[in-house]
C-alpha positions in Angstrom: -5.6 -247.5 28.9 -8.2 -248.6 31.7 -7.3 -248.8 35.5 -8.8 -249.9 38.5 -9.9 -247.0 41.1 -8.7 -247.5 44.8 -12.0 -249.0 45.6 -11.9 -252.7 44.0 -14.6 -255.0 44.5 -14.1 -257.8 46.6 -14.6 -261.1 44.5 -17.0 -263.9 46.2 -15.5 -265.5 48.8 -16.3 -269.7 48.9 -18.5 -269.9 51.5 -16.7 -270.7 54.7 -18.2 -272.7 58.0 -18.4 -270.5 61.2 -16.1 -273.2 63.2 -13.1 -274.4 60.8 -13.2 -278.3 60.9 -13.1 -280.8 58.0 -16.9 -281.4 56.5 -16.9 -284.7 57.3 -15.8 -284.3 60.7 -18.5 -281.9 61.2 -21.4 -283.8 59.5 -20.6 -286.7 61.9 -20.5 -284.5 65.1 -23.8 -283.2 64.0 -25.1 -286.6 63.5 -23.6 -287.8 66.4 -24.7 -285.1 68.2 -28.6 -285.3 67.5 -28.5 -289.0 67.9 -27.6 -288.6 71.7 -29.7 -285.9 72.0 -32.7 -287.9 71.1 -31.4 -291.1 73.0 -31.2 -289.0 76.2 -34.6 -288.6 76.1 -34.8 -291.8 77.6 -32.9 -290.9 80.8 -34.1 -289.3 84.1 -33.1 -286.0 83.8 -34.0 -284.8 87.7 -34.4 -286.7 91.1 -37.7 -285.2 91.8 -40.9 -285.3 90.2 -41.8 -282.3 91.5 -41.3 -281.0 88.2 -44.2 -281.3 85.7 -43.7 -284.2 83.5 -42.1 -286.6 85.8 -38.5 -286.7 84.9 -37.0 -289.0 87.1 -38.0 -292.4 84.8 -35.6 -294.3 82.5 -36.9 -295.9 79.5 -39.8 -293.9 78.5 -39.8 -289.8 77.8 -41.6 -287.4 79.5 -43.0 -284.3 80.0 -40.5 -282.1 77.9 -38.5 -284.8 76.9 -40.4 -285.5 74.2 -39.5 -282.4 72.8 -35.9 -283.2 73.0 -36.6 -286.2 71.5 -38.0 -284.6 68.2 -35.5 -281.8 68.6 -32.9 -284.2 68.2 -33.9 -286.3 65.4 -34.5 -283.4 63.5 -31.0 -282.7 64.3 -29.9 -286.2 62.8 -32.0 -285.8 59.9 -30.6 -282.6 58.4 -26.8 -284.2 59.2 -27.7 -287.5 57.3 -29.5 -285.2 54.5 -26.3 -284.1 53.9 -24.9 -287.1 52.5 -27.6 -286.4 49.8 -29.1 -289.9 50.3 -31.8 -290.6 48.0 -34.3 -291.1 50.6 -33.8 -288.0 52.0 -33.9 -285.5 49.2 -37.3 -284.2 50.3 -36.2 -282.6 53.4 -33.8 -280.9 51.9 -34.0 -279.7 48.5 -32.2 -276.5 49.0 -29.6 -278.0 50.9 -29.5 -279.3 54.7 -26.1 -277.8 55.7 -28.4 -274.4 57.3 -31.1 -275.7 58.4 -28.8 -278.3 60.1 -27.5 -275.4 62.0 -30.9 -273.5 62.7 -32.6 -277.4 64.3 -29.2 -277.6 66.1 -29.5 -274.4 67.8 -33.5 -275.1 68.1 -32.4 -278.9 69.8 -30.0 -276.4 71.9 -32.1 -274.0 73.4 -34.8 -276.7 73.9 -32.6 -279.0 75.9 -31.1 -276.3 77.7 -34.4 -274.6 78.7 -35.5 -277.8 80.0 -32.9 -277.9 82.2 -32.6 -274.5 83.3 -36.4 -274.7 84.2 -35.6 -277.6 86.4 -32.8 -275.8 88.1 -34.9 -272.8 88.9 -38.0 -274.8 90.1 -36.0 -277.4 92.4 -33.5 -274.9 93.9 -30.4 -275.2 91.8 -28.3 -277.5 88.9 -27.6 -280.3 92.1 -31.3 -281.5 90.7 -30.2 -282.6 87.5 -29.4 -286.5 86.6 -26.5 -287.9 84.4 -29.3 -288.2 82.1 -29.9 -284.5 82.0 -26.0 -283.1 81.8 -26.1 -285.8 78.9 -28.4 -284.7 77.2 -27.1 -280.8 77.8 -23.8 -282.2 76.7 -25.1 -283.6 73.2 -27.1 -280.3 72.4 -23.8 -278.4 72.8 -21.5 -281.2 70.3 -24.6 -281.2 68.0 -24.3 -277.3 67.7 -20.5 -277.5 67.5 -20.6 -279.7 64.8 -23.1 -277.9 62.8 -21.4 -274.8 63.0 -18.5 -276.8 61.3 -20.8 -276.8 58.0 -20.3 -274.6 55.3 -22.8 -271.9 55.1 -24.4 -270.8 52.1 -24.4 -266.5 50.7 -21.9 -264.1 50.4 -19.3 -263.7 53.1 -17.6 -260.9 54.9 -16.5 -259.9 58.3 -18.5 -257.4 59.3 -20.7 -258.8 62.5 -24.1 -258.7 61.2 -22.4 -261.1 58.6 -21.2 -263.5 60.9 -24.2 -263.3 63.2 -25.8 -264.1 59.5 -22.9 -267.0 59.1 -24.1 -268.4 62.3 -27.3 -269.8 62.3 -28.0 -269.4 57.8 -29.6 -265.8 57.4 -32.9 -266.4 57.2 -33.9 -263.6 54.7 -31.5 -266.4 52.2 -34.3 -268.6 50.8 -33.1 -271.7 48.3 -33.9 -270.8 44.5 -34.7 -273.9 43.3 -35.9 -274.9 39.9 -39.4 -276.0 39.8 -39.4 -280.0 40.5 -40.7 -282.8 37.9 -44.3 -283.2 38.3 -45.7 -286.5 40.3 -48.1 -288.4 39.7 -51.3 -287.5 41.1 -51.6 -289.9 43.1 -48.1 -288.9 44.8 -49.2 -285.8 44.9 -52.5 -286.3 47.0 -50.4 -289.2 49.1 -48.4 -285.7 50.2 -50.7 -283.6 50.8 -53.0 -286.1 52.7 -49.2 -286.7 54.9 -49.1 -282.7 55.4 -52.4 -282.6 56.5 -52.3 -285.4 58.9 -48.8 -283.8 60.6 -50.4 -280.4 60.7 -53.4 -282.1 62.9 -51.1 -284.1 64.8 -49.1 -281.2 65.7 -52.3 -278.8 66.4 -53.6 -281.3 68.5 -50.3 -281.6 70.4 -49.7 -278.1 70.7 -53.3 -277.3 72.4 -52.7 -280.5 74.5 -50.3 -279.3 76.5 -51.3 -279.5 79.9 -48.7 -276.9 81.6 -46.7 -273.7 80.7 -43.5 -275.3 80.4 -44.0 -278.0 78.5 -46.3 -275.1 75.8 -42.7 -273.0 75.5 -40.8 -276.4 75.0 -43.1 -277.1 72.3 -43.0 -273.4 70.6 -39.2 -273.3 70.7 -38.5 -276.7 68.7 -41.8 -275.7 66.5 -40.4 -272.3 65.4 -37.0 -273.9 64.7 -38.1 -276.9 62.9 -40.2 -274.6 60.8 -37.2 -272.2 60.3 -35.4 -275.1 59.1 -38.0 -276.9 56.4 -38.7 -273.2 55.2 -34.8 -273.0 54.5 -34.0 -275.9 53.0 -36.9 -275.8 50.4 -39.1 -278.2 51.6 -41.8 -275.6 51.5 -41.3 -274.5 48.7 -41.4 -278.2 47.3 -45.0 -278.6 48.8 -45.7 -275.0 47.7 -45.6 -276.6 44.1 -47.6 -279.5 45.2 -50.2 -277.3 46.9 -50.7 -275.0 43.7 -51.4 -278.0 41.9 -54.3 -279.5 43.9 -55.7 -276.6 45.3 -58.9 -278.1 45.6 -57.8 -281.2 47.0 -55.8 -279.2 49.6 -58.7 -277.0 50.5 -61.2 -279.4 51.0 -58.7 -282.0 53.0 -57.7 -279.3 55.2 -61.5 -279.3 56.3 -61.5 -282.4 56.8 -58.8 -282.4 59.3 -60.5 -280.1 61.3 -63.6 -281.4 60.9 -62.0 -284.3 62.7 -59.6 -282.2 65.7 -62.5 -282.4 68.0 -63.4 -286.3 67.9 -58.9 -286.4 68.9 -60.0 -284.6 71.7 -60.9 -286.4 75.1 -62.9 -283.6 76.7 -64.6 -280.0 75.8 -62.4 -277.7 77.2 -60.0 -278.4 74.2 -62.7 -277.9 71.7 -63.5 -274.3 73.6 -60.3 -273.4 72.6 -60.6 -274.5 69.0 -64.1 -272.9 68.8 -62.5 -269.3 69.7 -60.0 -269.6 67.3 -62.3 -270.3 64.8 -64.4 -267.0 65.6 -61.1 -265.2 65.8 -60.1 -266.6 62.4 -63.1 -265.6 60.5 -63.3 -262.6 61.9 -59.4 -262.4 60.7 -60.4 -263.1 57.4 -62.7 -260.5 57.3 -60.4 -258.0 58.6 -57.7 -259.4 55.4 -60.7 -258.0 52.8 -59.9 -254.6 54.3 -56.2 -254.8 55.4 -55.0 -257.2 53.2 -56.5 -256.8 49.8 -57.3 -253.3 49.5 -54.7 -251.8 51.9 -56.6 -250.0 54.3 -55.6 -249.7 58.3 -59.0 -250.5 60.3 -57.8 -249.9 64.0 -61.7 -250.1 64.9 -62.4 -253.6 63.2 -63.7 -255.6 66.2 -66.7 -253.3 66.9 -68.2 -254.8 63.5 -67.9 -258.3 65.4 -69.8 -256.9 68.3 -72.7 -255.4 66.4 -73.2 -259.2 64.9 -72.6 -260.3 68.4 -75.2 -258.5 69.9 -77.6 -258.4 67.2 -77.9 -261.6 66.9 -78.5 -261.7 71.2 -81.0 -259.5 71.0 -83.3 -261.2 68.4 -82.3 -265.0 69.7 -84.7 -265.3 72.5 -82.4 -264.3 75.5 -83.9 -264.1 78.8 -82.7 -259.8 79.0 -82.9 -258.9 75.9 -84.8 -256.3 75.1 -86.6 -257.4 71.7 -89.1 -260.1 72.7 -88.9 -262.2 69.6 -87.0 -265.6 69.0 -85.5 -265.8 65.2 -84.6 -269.0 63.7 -80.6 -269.2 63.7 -80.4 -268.5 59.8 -82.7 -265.5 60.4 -80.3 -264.4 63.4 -77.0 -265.1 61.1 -78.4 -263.2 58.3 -79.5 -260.2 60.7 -76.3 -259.6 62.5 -74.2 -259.9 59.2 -76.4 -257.8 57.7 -76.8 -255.2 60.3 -72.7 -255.4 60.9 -72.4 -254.6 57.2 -75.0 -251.7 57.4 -72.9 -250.6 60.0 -69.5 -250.6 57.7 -71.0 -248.5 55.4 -72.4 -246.3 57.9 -68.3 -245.9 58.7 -67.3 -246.0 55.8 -69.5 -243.5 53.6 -67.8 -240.3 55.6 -64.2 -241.7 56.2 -63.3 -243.2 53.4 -62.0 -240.1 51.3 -59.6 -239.8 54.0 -56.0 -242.1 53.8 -53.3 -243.3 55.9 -53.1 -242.2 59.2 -56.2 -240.3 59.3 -58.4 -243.5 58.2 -56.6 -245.3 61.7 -57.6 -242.2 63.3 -61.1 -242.7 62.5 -62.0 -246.4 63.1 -60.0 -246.3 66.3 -62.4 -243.9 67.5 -65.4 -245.8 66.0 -64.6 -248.8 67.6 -64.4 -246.3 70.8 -67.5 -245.0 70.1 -68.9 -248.3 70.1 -67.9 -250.0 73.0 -68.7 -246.3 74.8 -72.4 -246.5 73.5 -73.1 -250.5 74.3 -72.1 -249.7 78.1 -74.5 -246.6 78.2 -77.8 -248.4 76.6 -78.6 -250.1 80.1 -81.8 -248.1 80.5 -80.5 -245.5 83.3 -77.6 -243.5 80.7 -79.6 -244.4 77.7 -82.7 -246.6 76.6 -82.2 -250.0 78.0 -81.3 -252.2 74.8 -77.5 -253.4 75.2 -78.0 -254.3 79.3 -74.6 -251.6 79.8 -72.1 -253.4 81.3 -73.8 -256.5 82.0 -74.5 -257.0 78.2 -77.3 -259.8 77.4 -77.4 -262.7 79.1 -79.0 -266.1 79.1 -78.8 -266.3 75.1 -80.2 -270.0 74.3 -78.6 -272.6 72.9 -79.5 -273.6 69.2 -81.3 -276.5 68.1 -80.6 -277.2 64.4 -82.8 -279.7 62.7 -83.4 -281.4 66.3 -80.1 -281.6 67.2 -78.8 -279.7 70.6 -76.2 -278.1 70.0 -75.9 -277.2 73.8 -76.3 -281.6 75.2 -73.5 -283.8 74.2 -73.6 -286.5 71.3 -72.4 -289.6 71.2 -71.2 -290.6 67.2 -69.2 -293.4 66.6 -68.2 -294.0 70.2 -66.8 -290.3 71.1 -68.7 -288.1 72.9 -69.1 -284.6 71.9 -69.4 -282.1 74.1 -71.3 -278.6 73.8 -68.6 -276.8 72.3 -67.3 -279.6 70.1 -70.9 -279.3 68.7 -70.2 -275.5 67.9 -66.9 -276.3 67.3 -68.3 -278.2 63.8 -70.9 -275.2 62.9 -68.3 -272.4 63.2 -66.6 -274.4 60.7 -69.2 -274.5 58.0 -69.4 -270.5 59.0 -65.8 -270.8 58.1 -66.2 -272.6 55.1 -68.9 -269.9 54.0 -66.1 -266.7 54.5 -63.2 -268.7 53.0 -65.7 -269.0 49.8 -66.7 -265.3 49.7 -63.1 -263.9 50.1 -61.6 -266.4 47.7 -64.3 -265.6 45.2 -64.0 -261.8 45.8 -60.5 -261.9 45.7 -60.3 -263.7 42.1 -62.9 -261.0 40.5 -63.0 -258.3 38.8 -63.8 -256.9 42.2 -60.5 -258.2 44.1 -58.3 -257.0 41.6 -60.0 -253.4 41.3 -58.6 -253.8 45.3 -55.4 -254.8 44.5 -55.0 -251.8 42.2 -56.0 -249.4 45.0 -53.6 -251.3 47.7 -50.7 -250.5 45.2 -51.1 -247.1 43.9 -54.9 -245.5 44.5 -54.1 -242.7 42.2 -53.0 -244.8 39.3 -55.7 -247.0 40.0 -58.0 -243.6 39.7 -56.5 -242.8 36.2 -56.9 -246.0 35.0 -60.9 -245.6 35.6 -61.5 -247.3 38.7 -64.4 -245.9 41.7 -61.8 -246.0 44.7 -63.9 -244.6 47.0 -66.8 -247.0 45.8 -64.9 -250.2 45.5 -63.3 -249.1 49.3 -66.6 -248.9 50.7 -67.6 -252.4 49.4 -64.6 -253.6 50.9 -65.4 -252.1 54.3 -69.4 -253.7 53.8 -67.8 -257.0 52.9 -65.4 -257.1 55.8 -68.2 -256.0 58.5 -70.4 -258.0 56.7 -68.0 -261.3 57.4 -67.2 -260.4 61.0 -70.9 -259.6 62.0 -71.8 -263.1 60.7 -68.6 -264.7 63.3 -70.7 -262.6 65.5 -73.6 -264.1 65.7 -71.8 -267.7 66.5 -70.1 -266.0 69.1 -73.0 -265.2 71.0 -74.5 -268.2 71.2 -71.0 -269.7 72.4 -69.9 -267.3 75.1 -73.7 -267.5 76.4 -74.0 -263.9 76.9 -72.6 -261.0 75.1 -70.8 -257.9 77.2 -68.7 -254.8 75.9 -65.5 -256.2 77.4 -63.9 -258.0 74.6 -64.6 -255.5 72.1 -61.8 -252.6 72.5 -58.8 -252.0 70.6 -56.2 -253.4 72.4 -56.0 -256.3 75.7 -54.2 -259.6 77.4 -57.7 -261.1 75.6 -58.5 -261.8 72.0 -60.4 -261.2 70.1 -59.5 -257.4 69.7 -58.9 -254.6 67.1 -54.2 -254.9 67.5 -54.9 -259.3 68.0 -56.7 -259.2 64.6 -54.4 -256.7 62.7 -51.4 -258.7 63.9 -53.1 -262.1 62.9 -53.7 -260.6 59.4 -50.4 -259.5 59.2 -47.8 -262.2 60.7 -50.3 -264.7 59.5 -49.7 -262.8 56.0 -51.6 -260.5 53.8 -53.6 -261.1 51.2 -53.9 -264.9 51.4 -57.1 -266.9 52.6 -54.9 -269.2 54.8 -52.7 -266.8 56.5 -55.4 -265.0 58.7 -55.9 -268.5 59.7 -53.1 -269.7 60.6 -52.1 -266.2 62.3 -55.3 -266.3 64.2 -54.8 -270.0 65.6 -51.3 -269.1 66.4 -52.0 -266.2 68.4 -55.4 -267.5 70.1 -53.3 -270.5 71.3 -50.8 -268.1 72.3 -53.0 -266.4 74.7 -54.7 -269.3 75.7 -51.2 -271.0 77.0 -49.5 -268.6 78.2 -51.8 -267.2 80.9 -49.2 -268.3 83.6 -46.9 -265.1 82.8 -49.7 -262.8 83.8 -48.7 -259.4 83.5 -45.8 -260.5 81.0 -48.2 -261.6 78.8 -47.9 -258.7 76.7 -44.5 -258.0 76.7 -44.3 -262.0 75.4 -46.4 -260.8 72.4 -44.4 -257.5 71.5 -41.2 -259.5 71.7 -43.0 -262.2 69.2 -44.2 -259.5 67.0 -40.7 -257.7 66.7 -39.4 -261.4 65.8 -41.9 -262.0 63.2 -41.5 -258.6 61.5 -37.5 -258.8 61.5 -37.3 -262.7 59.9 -40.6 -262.8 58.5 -41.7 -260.0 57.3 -43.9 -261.0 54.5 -45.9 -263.3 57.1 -46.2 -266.8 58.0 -47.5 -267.6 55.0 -47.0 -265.7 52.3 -48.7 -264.4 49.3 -46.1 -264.4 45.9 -45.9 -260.6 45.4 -45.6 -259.8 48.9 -42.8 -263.1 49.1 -41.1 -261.8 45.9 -41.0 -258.0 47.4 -39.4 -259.2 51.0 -36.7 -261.3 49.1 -35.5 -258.8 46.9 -34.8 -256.7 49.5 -33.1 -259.0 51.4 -30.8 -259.4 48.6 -27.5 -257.9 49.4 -26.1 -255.4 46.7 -23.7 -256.8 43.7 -20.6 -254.5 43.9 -20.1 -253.7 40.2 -16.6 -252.3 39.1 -15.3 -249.0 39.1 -13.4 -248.0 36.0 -11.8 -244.5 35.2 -10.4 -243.9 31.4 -7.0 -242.7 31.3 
């Protein structure tokens, strides 16, 4: 005879909405609730326009309002996607009940910042318009009603799973069977769509002309994105993606081959050209950190010996070598020199691990910021220029063309750092080419193997310490050759910018954290972590001495809901999801 012990699992419970309310009910108050959201865009929220934005006008959004606006029909998407209309499948292939909840609580806080902000800037809630306690109003039913949804995963009472229940746990991600393929020409419609939105939303994002209106747009971005990750849309153009690869790659160029001719002056395209240097120099950094597993606390010092080598043989007015190269000669020189330098590093450190390798670069990047400030000819022989660094480096003239005047081509002007703006992006181009190809060979796996288990890797007949200290010349190699672009934009090229940690990128903890929230491994996660963060920084200058306490509260965010990164690579995304799994009580039997 077999019995049950005391301890019996529990069986799955159906899933069960936070708020108890008939589906129907709720879908409607959802809908309803996003589609007066959005229409109360179109209302003066505030008396004054004091606020940024102008508020006060009826008819047209502003300012903030826009947000709302998309906050809301994202809102009213999701509900409608419910109905599992046809034309709405792609939104939500996973299911739109949770991500209806996660874009109502993003259309929430959106709204209700908004108005908060113009409560504490005007002197108190008497500011705010029928429009505006509409519009709070509607965010609040919206939420209400999504909460009223069932929620997908296993249920119990414990609060971390009703927190979970809440807003759709987003460790849950939708396993959905592979789709039918499209045709290709579908296929490359998408993608070309993707693309375009991902511009549009770029450009928007480093268009905003004031601090509140940059938070505005982060809040409903990180929501919305929340939301498509959720319901499987990603993962739907994930398929798409792996399928034209090349057609992906090559449009994405494309696209930002064409962000600064959306751009109606250069101080936007400064912007871009920074993140640019801070991505490739990212990229570099994932050969290191990302591929072969190796903490490099020092990294940025390899972007300041290209920096500066390429400064001092480029003709500036104090530098100390008296000799202009051509620009290819200069590029090749400071990547070369940076990856001289790597192995210089590398050939003594790299039989060390862990915590003792972070040890070590930290101090090398240290050392090298220490030794730039003392060659100024009084501590040391004059070849750096100290503290004042080398100025007056000259502008380049490729093939005729100016890169310091603006051009005029097709009718939009572009400005002198539009025009470096494009040549950082062929540099990009170049390290994109060299990683992906590294990454792919025999090389790239030998790295992959050391990343996982170096003594197994070892055994099975692989040079660790060799193929490490390729990886470290590779990596130096990529970020000296970002280097030398960076001198030519900046003008001059100081000590400042290259320590391990500051409110400025680029710097040894901005790269690491690039690489990993952008995620490991992957040629456009460095990328997209770099942009993010550069644009951070670049917005959020208003909050001053809270700049970093903004970052370290993003950070902790990213690592808690998204571990594996922003985007992804398939081990690491397969790893983070299992673990997220929550354990299968299995039956307890005792024989009697």
């Amino acid at each position: 005879m077999t019995t049950m012990t005391d301890t019996q699992p529990t069986a799955t419970a159906v899933p069960r909405p936070a708020i108890a309310m008939p589906v129907t009910v709720a879908r409607g108050l959802t809908a309803a609730g996003g589609l007066l959201t959005a229409a109360s865009a179109f209302l003066a929220w505030t008396y004054s326009s004091t606020f940024p934005g102008d508020l006060t006008v009826s008819g047209y959004p502003g300012g903030l309002q826009w947000i709302t606006l998309v906050a809301g029909v994202l809102v009213l998407l999701f509900a409608v996607a419910g109905y599992r209309l046809p034309g709405l499948r792609w939104l939500a292939p996973g299911g739109a009940d949770g991500p209806a909840v996660i874009v109502a609580v993003g259309a929430l806080a959106t709204t209700w910042y908004t108005l908060i902000s113009i409560s504490v800037e005007l002197g108190g809630l008497a500011n705010l318009t029928g429009g505006g306690w509409i519009a709070g109003v509607a965010s609040v039913l919206g939420l209400v009603g999504a909460l009223g949804l069932p929620r997908d995963g296993r249920q119990s009472d414990d609060a971390e799973n009703v927190a979970k229940r809440l807003i759709g746990y987003p460790g849950t991600r939708p396993d959905l069977r592979p789709a039918p393929a499209l045709p290709v020409v579908l296929d490359l419609v998408v993608v070309t769509l993707v693309l375009a939105l991902g511009l549009g939303v770029f450009t928007y994002g480093i268009d905003t002309s004031y601090g509140e209106l940059f938070i505005g747009f982060l809040i409903t971005l990180g929501f919305a994105a929340w939301a498509l990750s959720r319901s499987g849309a990603f993962q739907r153009f994930s398929e798409i993606a792996n399928r034209r690869r090349v057609f992906l790659a090559l449009g994405a160029f494309v696209a930002a081959a064409v962000f600064p001719f959306t751009q109606s002056s250069d101080a936007n395209a400064t912007i871009g050209v920074n993140i640019l240097i801070f991505a490739g120099t990212a990229l570099g950094l994932n050969v290191v950190v990302g591929l072969t597993g190796l903490l490099d606390l020092g990294y940025v010092a390899f972007l300041g010996v290209g920096a500066y080598t390429a400064a001092l043989v480029s003709g500036a007015a104090t530098s100390s070598i008296h000799t202009q190269f051509p620009f290819w000669a200069a590029a090749l020189t400071g990547a070369a020199v940076a990856g001289i330098f790597g192995v210089i590093l590398g050939a003594p450190t790299l039989r060390v691990r862990g915590d003792y390798l972070a040890i070590v670069t930290l101090g090398f990047g240290e050392i090298f910021r220490i030794v730039v400030n003392n060659l100024d000819g009084t501590s040391g022989p004059n070849v750096t220029g100290g503290p004042n660094g080398i100025a007056n480096i000259p502008d380049l003239n490729l093939f005729g063309f100016n890169l310091g005047a603006s051009h005029t081509i097709g009718g939009i002007t572009l400005g002198r750092f539009a025009n470096y703006f494009e040549l950082m992006l062929l540099f990009i181009g170049v390290i994109v080419l060299v990683f992906s190809r590294s990454s792919n060979s025999r090389i790239g796996r030998a790295w992959v193997a050391i990343r996982e288990d170096e003594t197994a890797a070892t055994a099975m007949g692989i040079n660790a310490f060799r193929f490490k200290l390729l990886a470290f010349a590779l990596g130096a190699t990529l970020a000296g050759l970002a280097g030398t672009v960076m001198a030519h934009v900046n003008f001059s090229v100081v000590p400042d910018p290259f320590v391990f940690a500051g409110p400025v990128p680029p710097n040894s903890a901005f790269l690491l954290a690039a690489v990993v929230i952008g995620g490991m491994g992957t040629v456009p996660g460095p990328l997209v972590g770099a942009s993010l963060f550069y644009l951070l920084q670049a917005k959020l200058e208003f909050l001053q001495s809270y700049q970093l306490l903004m970052f370290g509260i993003a950070l902790i965010l990213f690592m808690r809901f998204r571990p594996e990164g922003i985007i992804a690579s398939r081990r690491n995304q397969l790893e983070f999801h299992e673990a997220d799994e929550p354990a299968t009580p299995e039956l307890s039997t005792a024989g009697a």
